[in-house]
C-alpha positions in Angstrom: -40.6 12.7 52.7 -40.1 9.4 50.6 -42.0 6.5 50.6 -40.4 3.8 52.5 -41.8 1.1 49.5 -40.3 2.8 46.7 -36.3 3.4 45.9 -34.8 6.7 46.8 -33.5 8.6 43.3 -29.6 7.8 44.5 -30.5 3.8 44.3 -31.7 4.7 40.8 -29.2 6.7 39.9 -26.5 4.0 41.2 -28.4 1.3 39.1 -28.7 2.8 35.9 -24.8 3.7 36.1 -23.6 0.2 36.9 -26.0 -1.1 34.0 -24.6 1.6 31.3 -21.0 0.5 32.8 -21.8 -3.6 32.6 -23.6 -3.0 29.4 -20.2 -0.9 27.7 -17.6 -3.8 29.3 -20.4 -6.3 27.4 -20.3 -4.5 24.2 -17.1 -4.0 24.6 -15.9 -7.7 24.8 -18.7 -8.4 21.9 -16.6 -6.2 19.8 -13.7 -7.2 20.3 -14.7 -10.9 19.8 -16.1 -9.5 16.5 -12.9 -8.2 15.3 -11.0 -10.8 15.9 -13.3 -13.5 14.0 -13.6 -10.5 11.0 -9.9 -10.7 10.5 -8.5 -14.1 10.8 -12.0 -14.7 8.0 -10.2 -12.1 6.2 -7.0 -13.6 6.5 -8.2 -17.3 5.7 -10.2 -15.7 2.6 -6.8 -14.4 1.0 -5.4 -17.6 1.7 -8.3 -19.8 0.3 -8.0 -17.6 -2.7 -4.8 -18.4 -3.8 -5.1 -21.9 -3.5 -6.3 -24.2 -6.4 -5.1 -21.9 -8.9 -3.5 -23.5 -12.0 0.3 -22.0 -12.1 -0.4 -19.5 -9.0 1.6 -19.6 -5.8 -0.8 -20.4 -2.4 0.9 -18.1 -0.5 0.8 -14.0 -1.1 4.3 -13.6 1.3 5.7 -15.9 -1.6 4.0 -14.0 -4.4 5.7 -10.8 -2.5 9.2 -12.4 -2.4 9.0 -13.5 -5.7 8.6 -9.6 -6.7 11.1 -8.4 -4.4 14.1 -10.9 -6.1 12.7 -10.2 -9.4 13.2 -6.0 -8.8 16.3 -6.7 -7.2 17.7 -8.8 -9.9 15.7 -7.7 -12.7 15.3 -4.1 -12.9 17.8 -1.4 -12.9 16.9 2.2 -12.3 19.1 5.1 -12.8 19.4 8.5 -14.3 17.3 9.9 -12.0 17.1 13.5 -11.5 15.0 16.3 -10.5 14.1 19.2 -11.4 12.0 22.1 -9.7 9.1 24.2 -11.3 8.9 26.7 -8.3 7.8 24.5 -5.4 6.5 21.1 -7.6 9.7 18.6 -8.4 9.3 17.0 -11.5 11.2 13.4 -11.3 13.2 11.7 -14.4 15.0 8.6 -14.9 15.0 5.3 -16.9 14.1 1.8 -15.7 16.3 -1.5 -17.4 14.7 -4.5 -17.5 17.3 -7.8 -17.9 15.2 -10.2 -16.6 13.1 -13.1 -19.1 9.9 -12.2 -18.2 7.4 -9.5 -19.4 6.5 -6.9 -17.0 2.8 -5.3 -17.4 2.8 -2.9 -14.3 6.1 -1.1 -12.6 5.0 1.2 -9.8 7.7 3.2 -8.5 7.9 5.5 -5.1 9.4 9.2 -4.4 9.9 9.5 -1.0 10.9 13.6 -0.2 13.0 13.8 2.9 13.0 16.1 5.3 16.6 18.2 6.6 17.2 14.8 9.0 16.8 12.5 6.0 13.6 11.3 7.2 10.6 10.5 4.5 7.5 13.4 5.2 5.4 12.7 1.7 5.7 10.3 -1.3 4.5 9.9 -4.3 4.1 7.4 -6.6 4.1 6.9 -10.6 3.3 4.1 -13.0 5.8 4.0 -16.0 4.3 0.7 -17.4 0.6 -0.1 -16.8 -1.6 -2.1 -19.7 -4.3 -1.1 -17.7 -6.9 0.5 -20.1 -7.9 3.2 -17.6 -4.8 4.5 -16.6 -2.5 5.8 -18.9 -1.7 2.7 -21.5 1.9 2.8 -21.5 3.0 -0.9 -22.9 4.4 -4.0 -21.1 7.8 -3.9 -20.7 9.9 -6.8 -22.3 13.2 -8.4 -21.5 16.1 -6.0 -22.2 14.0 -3.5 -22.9 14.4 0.2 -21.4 11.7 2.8 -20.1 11.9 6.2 -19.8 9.9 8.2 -17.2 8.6 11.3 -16.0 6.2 12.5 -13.4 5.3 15.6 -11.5 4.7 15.1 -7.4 2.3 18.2 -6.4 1.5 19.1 -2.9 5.3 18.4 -1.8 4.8 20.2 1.7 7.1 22.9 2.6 9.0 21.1 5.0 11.0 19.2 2.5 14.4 19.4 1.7 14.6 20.5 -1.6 17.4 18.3 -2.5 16.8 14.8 -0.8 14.5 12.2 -2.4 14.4 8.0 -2.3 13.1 6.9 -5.6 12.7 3.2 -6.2 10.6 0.3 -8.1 7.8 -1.2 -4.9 6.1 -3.0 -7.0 4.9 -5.1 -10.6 3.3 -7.5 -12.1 4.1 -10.3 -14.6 2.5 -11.1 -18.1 0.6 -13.8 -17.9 1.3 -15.3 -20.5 4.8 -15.0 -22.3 4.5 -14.5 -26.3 7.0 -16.5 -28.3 9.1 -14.3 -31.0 
């Protein structure tokens, strides 16, 4: 028998599962709320960051642009080949640079692609970095021309051993331009 001045177990039961449940839709909305203030701080930090900046741009999408028209106009890769060393491609070509300004980081992309021509691993290769704990390979200068080669290990078996994308994603400018 229970005693009529105390809750049975099934009240207690039902209360501490609609607690847990109002306590997780709680939590739930706090984190939420949490996330959304994290990344639009995030995003205003970026943006505060690039403002005030003598000669810099105050907007990274214009900064990104700027890189895109520069490769497009700029830079000119071709020769590319590749050649296999039982399952690892090793990836040649040359980069041309016509464009006036100095580049001190090219990054370029190999994209393997699968029998459907779709992209299932990539790899990536720095033919001009000045940064002193990569490789030092020097800037690269207007009309200047850079040879490259790279090895992409762990290509899985699934590629298509005769389809890959290589292009230039990304660089970076001398700051300052030296006067010959």
């Amino acid at each position: 028998m229970s005693d009529p001045g105390r809750p049975s177990s099934l009240a207690i039961w039902l209360s501490l599962i609609v607690g847990l449940g109002v306590g997780y839709l709680a939590g739930r909305e706090h984190l939420e709320y949490e996330m959304k203030t994290a990344v639009s701080e995030a995003v205003e930090g970026v943006r505060s960051a690039f403002k005030g900046k003598p000669g810099s741009v105050s907007d990274p999408v214009i900064i990104l642009n700027d890189k895109r028209c520069y490769i497009s106009e700029h830079l000119d890769l071709y020769g590319l080949q590749h050649e296999m060393n039982g399952r690892v491609p090793t990836i040649t070509g040359k980069i041309k640079k016509t464009g006036e300004r100095t580049l001190t980081r090219i990054k370029v992309r190999a994209r393997f692609l699968d029998d459907e021509g779709r992209p299932i691993f990539e790899a990536h290769h720095f033919p001009v970095s000045a940064n002193p704990f990569l490789d030092t390979k020097p800037e690269l200068k207007p009309n200047y021309v850079r040879a490259f080669s790279f090895t992409a290990r762990d290509v899985p078996s699934e590629w298509n051993t005769k389809r890959i994308s290589v292009g230039i994603v990304d660089i970076d400018f001398a700051e300052r331009e030296e006067v010959e």
